[in-house]
C-alpha positions as CSV (number, residue, x, y, z in Angstrom):
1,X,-3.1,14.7,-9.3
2,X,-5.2,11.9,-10.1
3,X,-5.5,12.8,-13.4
4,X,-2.1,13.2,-13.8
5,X,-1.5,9.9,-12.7
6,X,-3.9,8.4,-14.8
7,X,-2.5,9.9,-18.0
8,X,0.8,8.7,-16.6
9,X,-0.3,5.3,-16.4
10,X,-2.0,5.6,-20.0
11,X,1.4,7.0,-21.4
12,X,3.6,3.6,-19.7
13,X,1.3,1.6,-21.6
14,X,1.4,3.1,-24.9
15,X,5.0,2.5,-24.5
16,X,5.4,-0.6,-23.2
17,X,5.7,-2.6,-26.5
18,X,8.3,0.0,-27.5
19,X,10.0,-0.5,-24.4
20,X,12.0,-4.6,-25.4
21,X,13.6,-2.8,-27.6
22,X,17.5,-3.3,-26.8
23,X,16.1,-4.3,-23.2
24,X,18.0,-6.7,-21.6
25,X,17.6,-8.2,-18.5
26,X,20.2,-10.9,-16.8
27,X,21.1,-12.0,-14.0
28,X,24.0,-9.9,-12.2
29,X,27.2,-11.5,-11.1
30,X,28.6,-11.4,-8.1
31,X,31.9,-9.2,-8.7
32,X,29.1,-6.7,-9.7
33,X,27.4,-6.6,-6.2
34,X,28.8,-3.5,-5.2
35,X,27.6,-1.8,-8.4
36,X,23.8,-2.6,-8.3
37,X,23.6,-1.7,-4.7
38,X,25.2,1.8,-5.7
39,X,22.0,1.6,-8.4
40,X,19.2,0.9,-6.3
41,X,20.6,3.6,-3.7
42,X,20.6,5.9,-6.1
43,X,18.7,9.5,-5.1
44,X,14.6,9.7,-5.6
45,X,12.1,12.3,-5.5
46,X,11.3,11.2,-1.9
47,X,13.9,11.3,1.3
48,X,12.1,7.9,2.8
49,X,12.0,6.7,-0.4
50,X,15.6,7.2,-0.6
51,X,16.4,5.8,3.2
52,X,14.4,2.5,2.0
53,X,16.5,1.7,-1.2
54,X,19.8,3.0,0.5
55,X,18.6,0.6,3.4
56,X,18.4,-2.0,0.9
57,X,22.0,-1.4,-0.8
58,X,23.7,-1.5,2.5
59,X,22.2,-4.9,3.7
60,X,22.9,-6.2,0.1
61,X,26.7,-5.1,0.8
62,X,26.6,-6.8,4.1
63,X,24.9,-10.2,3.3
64,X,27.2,-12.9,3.7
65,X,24.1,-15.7,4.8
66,X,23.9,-19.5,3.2
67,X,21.5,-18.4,0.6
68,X,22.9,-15.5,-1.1
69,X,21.1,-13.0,-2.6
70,X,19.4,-12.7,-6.3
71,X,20.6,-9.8,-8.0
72,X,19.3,-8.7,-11.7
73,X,19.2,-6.0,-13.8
74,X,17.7,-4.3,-16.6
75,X,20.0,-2.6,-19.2
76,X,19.4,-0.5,-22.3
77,X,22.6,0.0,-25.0
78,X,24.8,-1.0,-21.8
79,X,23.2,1.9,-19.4
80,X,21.4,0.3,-16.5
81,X,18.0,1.1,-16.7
82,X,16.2,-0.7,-13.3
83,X,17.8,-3.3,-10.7
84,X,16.5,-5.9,-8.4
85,X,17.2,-7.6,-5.4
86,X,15.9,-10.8,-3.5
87,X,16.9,-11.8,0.0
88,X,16.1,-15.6,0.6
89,X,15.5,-16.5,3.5
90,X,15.0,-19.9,5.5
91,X,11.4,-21.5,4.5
92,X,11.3,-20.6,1.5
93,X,10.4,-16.7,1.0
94,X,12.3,-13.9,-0.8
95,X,12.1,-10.2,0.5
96,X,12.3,-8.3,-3.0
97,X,13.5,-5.3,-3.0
98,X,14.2,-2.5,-6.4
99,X,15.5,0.7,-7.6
100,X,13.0,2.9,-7.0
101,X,10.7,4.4,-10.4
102,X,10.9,7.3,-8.7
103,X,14.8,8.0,-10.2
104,X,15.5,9.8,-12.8
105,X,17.8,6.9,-14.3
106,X,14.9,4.3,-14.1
107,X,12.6,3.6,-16.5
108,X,9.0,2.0,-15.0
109,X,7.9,0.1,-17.9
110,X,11.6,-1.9,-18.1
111,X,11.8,-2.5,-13.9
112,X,8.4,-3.6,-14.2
113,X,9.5,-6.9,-16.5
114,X,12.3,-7.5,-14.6
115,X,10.3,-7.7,-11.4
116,X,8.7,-10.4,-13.1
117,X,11.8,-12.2,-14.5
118,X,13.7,-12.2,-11.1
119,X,10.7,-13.7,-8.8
120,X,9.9,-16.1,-12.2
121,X,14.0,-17.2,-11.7
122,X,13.5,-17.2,-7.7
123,X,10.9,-19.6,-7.9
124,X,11.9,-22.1,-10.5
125,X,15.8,-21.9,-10.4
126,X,15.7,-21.3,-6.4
127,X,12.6,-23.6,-5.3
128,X,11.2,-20.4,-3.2
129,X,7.4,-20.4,-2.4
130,X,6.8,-16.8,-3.3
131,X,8.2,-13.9,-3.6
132,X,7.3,-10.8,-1.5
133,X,7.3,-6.7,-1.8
134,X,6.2,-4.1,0.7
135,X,5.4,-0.4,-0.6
136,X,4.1,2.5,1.6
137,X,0.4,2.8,0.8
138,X,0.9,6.7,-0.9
139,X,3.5,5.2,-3.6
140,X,1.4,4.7,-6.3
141,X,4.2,4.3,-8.5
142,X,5.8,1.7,-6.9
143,X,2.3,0.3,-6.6
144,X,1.8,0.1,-10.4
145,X,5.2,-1.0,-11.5
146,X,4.6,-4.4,-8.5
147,X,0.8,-4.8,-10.2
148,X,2.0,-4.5,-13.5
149,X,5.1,-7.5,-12.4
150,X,2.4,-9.8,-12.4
151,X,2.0,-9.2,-7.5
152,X,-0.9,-9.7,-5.9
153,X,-2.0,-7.9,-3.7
154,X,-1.8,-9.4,0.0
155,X,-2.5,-7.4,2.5
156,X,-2.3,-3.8,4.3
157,X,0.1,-4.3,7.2
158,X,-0.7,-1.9,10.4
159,X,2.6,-2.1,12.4
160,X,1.8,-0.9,16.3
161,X,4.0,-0.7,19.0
162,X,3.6,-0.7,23.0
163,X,5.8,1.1,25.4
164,X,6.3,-1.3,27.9
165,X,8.1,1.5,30.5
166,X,4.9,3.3,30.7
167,X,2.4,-0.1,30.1
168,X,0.0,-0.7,33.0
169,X,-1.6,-4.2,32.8
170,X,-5.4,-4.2,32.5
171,X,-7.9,-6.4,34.5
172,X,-10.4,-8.4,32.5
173,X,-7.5,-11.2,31.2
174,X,-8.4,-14.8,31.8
175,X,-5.3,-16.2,32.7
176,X,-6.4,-19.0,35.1
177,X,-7.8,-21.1,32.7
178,X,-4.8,-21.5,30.9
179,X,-1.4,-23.3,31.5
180,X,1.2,-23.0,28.9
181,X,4.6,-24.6,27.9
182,X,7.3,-22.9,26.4
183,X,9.7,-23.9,23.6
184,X,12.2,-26.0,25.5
185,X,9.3,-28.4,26.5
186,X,8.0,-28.8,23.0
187,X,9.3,-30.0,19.2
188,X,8.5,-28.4,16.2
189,X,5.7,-31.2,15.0
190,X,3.8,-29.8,18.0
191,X,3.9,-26.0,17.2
192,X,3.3,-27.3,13.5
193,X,0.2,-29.1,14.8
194,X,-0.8,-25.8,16.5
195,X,0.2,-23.0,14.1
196,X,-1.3,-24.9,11.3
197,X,-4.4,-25.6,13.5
198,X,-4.7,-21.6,14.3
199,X,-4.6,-20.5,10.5
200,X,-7.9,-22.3,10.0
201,X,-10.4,-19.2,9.1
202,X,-7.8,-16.7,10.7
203,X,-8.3,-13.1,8.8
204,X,-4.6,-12.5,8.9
205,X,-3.2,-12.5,5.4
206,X,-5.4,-15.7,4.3
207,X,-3.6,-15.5,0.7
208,X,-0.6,-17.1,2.3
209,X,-2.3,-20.2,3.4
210,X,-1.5,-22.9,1.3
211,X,1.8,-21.6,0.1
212,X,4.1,-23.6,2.1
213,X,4.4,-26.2,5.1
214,X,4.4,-25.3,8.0
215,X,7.7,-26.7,8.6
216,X,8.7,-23.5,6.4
217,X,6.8,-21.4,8.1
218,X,8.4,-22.4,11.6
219,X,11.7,-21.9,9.7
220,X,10.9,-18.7,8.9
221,X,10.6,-17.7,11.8
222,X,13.3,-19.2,13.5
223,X,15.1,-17.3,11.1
224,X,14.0,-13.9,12.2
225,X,14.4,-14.7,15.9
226,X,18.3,-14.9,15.0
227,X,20.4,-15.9,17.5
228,X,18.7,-13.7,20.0
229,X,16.5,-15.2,23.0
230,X,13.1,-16.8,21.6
231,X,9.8,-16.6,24.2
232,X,7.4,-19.3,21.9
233,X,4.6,-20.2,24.1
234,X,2.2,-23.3,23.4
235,X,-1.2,-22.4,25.7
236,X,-3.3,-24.8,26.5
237,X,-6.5,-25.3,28.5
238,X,-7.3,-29.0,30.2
239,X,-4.8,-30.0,27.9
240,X,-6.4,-29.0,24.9
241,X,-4.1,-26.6,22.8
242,X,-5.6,-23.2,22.5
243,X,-3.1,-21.2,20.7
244,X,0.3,-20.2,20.8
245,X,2.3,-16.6,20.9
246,X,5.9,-16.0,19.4
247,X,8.0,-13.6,20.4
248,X,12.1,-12.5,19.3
249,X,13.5,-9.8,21.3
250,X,15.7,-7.9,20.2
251,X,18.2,-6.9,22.7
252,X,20.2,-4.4,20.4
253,X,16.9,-1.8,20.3
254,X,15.1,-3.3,23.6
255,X,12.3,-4.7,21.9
256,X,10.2,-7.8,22.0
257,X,8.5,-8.8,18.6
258,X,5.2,-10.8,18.7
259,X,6.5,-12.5,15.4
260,X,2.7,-14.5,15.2
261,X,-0.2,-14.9,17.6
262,X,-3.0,-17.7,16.6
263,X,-6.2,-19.0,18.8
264,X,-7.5,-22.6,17.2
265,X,-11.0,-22.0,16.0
266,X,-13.5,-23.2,18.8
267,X,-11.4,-21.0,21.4
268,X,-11.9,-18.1,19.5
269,X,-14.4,-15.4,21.4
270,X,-13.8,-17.0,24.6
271,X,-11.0,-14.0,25.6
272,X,-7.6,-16.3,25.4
273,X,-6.5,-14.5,22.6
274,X,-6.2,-11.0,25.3
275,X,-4.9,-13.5,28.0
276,X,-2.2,-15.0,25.8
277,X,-0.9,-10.9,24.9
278,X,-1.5,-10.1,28.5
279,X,0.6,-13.2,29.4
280,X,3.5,-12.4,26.6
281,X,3.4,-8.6,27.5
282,X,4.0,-9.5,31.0
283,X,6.9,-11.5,29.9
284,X,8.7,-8.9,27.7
285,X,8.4,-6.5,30.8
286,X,10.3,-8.9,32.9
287,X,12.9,-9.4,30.6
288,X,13.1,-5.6,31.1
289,X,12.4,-4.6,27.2
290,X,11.1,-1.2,26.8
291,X,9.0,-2.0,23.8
292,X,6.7,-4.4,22.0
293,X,6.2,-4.5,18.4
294,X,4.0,-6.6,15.4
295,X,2.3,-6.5,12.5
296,X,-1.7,-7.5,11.6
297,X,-3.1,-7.3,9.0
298,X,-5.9,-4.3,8.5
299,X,-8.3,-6.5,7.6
300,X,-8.3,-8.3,10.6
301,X,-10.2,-5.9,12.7
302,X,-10.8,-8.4,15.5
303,X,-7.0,-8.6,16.0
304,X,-6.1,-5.1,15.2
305,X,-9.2,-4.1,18.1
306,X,-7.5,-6.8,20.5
307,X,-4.1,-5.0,20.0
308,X,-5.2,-1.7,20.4
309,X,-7.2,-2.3,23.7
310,X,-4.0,-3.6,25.4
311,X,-2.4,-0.5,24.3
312,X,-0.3,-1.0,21.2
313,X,-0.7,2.0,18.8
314,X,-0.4,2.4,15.3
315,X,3.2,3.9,13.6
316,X,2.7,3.0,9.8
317,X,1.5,1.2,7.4
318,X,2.5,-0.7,4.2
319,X,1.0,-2.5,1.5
320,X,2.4,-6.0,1.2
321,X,2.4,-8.2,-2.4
322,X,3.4,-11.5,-3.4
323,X,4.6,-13.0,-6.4
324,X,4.0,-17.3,-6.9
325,X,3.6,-19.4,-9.3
């Protein structure tokens, strides 16, 4: 299989100057919505492949939000060959999302370079910091058409989830040293100060850093959170900031979702990082949710570890890449 993919690979390339021929790429408008989310829906080899894009196509049909989404597409002697999709979002980021090269209609070597056009047009006609994809680790396809577009690689993201019914807490959680405020009693400079503070030498996707403000970062995730109930917690010890916890719930599904968890350098090691979960976990239980979810990075094994000793347990992965100028 290897091989095969290989030889694959080495045939796309061979082609790939033959492939601008009576390429064209352009920008999709809207009275042709409807139409490219029919496209990326289209049927692949794979049934989750299939409920991603279709996924995709339905939240394109439904988006009505301030920054409306990118669309593009890639045509061949007026036959769509490949289509693309970004969703902005507050603070700057675009969620990318494509027809998948796993359909008979699409041709790899023509979504790859408009991949690259739409997050090129994204960043300079729409001011957006980067632009960002997510693949399942096994699509090597989809993998290969998001290197070729000119992604980085960011990050393996190991999503885990607790069931909060059936939680019992665990001793061992230094809670009495610490005193925390929650988002009513502070501004946003102050959780800037802190989330900006925790990212120093964090493990937890460090190719972000330096991408945006942190004023788009806290935009981000006020975006997420929605209009549903917010539980941000500033912790502190004597005074000092030690870290902070977000969490959006999600009353629709029951679930809390630890959106970003960050411990300032010199209070890292000391056990605050458990305390703040133990403290958050505690706090989703009494808001009766049934679950709580995140993500982490699989490189950060001292966060991953943390998470799974308080009971979270894995449920997938995916590979994460972004595009930035």
């Amino acid at each position: 299989m290897i091989i095969q993919y290989l030889l694959s690979a080495t045939l796309w390339q061979y082609d790939y100057v033959m492939s601008e021929k009576n390429l064209q790429i352009e920008e999709v408008l809207p009275n042709r919505c409807e139409q490219v989310a029919q496209f990326i829906a289209a049927a692949t080899a794979g049934e989750t492949a299939s409920a991603t894009h279709e996924q995709a196509a339905k939240k394109l049909l439904r988006s009505r939000s301030s920054c409306p989404p990118i669309l593009f597409q890639a045509s061949r002697d007026d036959c769509c060959v490949a289509a693309a999709v970004i969703f902005q979002s507050p603070g700057r980021v675009g969620m990318l999302t494509y027809s998948s090269p796993a359909a008979q209609q699409v041709e790899p070597h023509a979504l790859s370079q408009l991949l690259r056009a739409i997050s090129q047009h994204a960043i300079e006609k729409n001011s957006l910091a980067y632009v960002q994809a997510v693949c399942a680790p096994a699509a090597m396809e989809d993998i290969f058409v998001i290197e070729s577009a000119g992604f980085a690689r960011l990050a393996e993201l190991v999503y885990m989830k607790l069931n909060l019914l059936t939680h019992e807490q665990r001793g061992g959680e230094d809670h009495e040293q610490l005193s925390f405020r929650s988002c009513e009693s502070f501004d946003d400079r102050e959780l800037a100060e802190v989330i900006g503070a925790s990212y120093e030498e964090s493990l937890d996707c460090p190719g972000l850093y330096g991408l945006r403000k942190t004023e788009d970062v806290i935009a981000s995730h006020k975006a997420a959170a929605g209009s549903e109930p917010a539980t941000w917690l500033i912790f502190y010890r004597s005074s000092q900031p030690v870290g902070c916890v977000l969490v959006n719930d999600s009353s629709a599904t029951a679930t809390a979702d630890v959106s970003y968890l960050g411990v300032l350098p010199k209070f890292r090691g000391l056990g605050f990082g458990r305390a703040m979960l133990a403290i958050a976990i505690s706090g989703a239980k009494n808001r009766d949710y049934m679950a709580m979810t995140l993500a982490v990075d699989a490189q950060n094994s001292y966060a991953f570890n943390l998470y799974k000793s308080a009971g979270f347990t894995e449920i997938f992965r995916k590979l994460a890449f972004i595009y930035s100028c």
